[in-house]
N, C-alpha and C positions, 0 to 999 in steps of 0.2 A: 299778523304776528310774524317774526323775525326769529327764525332759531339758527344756532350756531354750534350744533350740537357733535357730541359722537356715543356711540353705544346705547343706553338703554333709558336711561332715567329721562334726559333733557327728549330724544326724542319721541317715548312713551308720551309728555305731558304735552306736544304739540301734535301728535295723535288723539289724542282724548280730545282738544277742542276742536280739532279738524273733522274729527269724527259727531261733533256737535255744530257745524257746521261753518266754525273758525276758517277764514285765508291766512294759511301757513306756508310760509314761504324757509324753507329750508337751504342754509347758502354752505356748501360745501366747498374747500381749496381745488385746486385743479387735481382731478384725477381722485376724488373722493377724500374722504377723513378716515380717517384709521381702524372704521368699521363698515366702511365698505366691502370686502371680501369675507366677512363674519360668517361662521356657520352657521346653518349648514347650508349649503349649496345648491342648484343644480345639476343635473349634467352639460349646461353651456358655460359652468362656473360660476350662475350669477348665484348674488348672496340671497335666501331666502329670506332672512333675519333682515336685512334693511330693506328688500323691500315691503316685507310686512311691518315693518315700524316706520315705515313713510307712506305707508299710501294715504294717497288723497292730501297729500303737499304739492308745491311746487317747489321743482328743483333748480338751482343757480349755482354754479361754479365760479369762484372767483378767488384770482391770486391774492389771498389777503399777504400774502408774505412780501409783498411789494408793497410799498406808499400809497400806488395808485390806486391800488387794491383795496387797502384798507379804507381807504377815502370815497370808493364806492361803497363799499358796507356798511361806511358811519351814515352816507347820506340815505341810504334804504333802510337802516334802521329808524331814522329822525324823519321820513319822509314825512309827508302832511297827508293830515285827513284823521277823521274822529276815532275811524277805531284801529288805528296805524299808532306808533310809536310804543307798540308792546316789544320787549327784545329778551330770548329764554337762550342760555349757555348755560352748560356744564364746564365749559375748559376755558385756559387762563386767558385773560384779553387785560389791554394794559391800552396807554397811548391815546388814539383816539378814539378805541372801543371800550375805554374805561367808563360808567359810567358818570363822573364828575364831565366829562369831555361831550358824551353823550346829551344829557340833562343842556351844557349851556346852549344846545342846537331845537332841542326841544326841550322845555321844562316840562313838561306834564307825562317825561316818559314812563314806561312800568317798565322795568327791567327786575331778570329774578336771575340771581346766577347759583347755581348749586357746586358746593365746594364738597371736598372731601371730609375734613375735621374742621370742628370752630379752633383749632390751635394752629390751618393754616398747613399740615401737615398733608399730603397724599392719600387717598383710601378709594378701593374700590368696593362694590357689593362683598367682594367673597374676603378683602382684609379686613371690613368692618362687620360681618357674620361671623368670623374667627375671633372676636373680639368681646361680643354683645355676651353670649354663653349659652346660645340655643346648639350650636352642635354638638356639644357637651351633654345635651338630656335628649337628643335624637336617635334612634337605634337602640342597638340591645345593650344591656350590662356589662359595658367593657368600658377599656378608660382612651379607645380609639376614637376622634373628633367625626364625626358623621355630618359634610355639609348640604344644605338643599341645594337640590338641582335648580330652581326655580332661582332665580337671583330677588327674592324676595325683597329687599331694601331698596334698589335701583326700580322695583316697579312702583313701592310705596311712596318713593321719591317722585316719581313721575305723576304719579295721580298728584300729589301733594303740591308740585309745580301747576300744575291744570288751574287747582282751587289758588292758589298764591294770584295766578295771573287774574282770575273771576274777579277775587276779591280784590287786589289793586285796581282792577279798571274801574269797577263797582263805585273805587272810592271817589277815583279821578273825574267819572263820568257826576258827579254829586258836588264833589270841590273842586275839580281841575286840576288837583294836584298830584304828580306824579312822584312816584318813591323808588327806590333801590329794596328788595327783598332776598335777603340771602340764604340756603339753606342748605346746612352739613349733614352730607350721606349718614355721617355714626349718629347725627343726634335723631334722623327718624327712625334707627333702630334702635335706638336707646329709650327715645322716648315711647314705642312700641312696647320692649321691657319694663318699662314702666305702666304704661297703661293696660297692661294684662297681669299686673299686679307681680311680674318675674322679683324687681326692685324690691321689694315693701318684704315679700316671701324672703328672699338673701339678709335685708336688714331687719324686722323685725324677728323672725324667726331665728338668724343667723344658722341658715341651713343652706347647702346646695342642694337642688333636686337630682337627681339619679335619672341615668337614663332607664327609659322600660319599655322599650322593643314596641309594639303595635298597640298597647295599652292606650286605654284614654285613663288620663290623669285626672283622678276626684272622682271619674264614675265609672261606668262597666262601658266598654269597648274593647274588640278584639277583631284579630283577622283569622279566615279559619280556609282550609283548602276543601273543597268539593270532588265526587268521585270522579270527575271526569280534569281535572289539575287545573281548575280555574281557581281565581279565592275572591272573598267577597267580605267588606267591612259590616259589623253589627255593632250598632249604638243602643244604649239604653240609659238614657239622662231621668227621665222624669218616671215616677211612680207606675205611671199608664203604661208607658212603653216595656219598661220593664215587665209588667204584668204581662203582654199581651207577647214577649221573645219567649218566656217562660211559658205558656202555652201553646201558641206553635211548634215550638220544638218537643214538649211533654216530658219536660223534667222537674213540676212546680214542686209537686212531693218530695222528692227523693233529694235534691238539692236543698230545697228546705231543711230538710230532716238530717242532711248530711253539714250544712252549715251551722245547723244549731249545736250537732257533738262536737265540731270545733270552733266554736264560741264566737264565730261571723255574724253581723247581723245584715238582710239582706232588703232591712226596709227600708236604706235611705242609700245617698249617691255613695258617700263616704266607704258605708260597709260595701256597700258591693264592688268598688274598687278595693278595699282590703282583698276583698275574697277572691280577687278576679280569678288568681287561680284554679283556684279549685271551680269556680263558675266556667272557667274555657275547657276545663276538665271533663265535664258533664257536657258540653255541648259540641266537643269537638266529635264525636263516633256521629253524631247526626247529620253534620254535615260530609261526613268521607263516606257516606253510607247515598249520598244525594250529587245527583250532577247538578248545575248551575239551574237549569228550568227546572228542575221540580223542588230546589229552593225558593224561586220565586213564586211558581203554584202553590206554594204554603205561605209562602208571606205575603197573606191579601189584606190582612191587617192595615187600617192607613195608619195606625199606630206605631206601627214595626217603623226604625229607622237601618237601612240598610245599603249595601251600593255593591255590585260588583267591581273589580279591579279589572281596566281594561288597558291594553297600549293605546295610543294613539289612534291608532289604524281599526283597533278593535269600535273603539269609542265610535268614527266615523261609519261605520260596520252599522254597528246596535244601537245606538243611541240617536233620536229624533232628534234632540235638543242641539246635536252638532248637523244639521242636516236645513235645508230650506224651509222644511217646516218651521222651524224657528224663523221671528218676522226679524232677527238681528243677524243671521247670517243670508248670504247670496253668492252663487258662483262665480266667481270674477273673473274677467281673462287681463293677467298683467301682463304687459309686453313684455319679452326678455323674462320671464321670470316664470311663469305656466302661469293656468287656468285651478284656481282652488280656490274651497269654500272659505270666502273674506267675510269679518265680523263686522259690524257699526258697532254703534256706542250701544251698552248694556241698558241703558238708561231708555223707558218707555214714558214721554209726556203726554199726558192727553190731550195740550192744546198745539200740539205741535209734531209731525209724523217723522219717524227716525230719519235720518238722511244716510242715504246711498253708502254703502261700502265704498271707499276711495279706489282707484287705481294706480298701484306704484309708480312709480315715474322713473323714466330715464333718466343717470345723474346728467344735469346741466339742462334736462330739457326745457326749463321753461326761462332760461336765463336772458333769451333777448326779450321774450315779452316782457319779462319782468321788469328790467330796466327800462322799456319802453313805455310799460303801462302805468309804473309805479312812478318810476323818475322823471318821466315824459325825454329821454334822451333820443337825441333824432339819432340819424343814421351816418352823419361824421362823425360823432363821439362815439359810437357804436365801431365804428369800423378800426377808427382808433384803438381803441381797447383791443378789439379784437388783434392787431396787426402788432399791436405791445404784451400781448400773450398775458392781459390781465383776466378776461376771460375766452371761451373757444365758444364757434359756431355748435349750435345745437346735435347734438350726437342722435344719429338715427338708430332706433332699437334692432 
């Protein structure tokens, strides 16, 4: 597969199959794409952020901004062989990387381009989250927009390019026929809004929802601080769970008997989100009264749904599940970039064993084999190119 990507979306969704154990070939302009320097950094200045969202590609620079350039890329896009002529961009191509141009080189190609808006208009993650109306019910009670840090839409775009590509080949590999699939950044946020029922709540209802601070919405959830200044999330969705916080902590009576004089009722999701108040009320002195471990010394319950709040750094501290012990992460040494724990695909098949955490790559490094391996180009066309500044000798890390 053929990416021509920048930022997040396009090359998340050639990570995901690379990470499944896809040849992704990622072709960058001379001198990187416009998220090559992305944060954050290290201290030699390389970007962190690309090379965790390339590893285990191969990297090719080439001046597509030239004729000749471009004319290598159409032909590495179109190159031959069964599971070649896959080609994934986010940003604009026209010419002979359009694909009507593409297609007459190869008909059976899969191309998926991801656009901003189906109107054709610009949009990134954080203008089309400003848009949808989740920062509007994020945070506390105020009418200030709260956005996620996570660039949400750009990842769900990315996984949703992965399956776009499965399922075109899927089809191609049955009919031989290849398609154009296109998809706009606002419509998988929108359609997200929709499929968690945001839509249906606005129009049926004709209400906006409020924001409400660390609450879980429809049922009991809350954040609470511990004596030692940690804080830690408690859920309680289903009956049992609920049952089993309200004993641990030993407020079943008095909560009870306090919800019923004001007229809560605590036997289903509903009432207990009415009440959450007065429920974080009763249970907050219990946990300021407790450091984080003898929080968890009580909650042996496997009913209890719970989590501490950790940084980063905390997370890799305390938690196994970011550590080797996990069979999806491994310690990876990228060149130029350090040595840290790299994930594989989340995905555990039983007939089939995960494949290796990739290793970042130098930009440009795999650009002469690639033309050589993929294009079969000898080394007077090679020299050429090279001596016409269409692409440069491989950069040593």
């Amino acid at each position: 597969m053929v990416e021509f990507p920048a930022f997040v979306a396009a090359p998340l969704g050639g990570l995901t199959l690379a990470q499944l154990g896809a040849d992704v070939i990622r072709v960058d302009p001379i001198g990187g794409n416009i998220d090559i320097g992305r944060w954050p950094l290290n201290a030699e200045g390389r970007s962190l952020y690309w090379a965790s969202l390339n590893r285990g590609k191969r990297s090719v620079e080439i001046d597509v901004r030239k004729p000749e350039g471009k004319r290598l890329l159409h032909e590495l896009i179109t190159a031959p062989g069964e599971g070649a002529g896959i080609f994934v961009t986010n940003l604009p191509v026209d010419g002979e990387l359009s694909y009507e141009a593409l297609a007459k080189a190869r008909p059976d190609l899969v191309m998926v381009q991801l656009i901003g808006s189906p109107d054709g208009a610009n949009a990134l993650d954080y203008t089309v989250n400003s848009a949808v109306g989740f920062p509007l019910v994020t945070g506390e009670a105020r009418s200030v927009p709260v956005n996620h840090v996570i660039p949400m839409w750009d990842v769900a775009a990315g996984l949703s390019i992965a399956l776009a590509v499965l399922a075109a080949d899927r089809r191609r590999r049955s009919t031989g026929e290849g398609q154009l699939i296109r998809l706009a950044l606002s419509d998988v946020a929108m359609a997200t809004a929709s499929n968690l029922g945001y839509i249906a709540e606005a129009e049926v209802n004709d209400t906006d929802r409020q924001p409400d601070g660390n609450f879980l919405y429809g049922a009991y959830g809350d954040v609470f601080q511990t004596a030692d200044g940690r804080y830690v999330m408690v859920v309680a969705i289903s009956r049992r769970q609920w049952q089993a916080l309200v004993r641990a902590i030993g407020v079943e009576e008095p909560l009870a008997q306090a919800a019923t004089a004001l007229g809560y009722r605590l036997d289903d999701e509903g009432g207990r989100y009415e009440a959450r108040a007065l429920i974080s009320a009763f249970f907050r002195p219990w946990f300021e009264k407790r450091t984080l471990k003898d929080v968890e010394a009580a909650f042996t319950d496997p009913s209890l749904l719970w989590g501490p709040y950790r940084t980063f750094r905390q997370m890799l501290a305390e938690d196994k599940r970011a550590s080797e012990w996990n069979p999806m992460f491994k310690r990876v040494e990228h060149p130029g970039a350090g040595t840290f724990l790299t994930a594989t695909s989340p995905l555990a098949f039983s007939a089939a064993a995960r494949v290796a955490p990739g290793v970042a790559p130098q930009l440009g490094q795999h650009t002469a084999d690639v033309l050589r391996d993929v294009l079969g180009i000898d080394d007077t066309r090679y020299s050429h190119l090279v001596s016409s500044r269409i692409v440069i000798p491989r950069r040593e890390s």
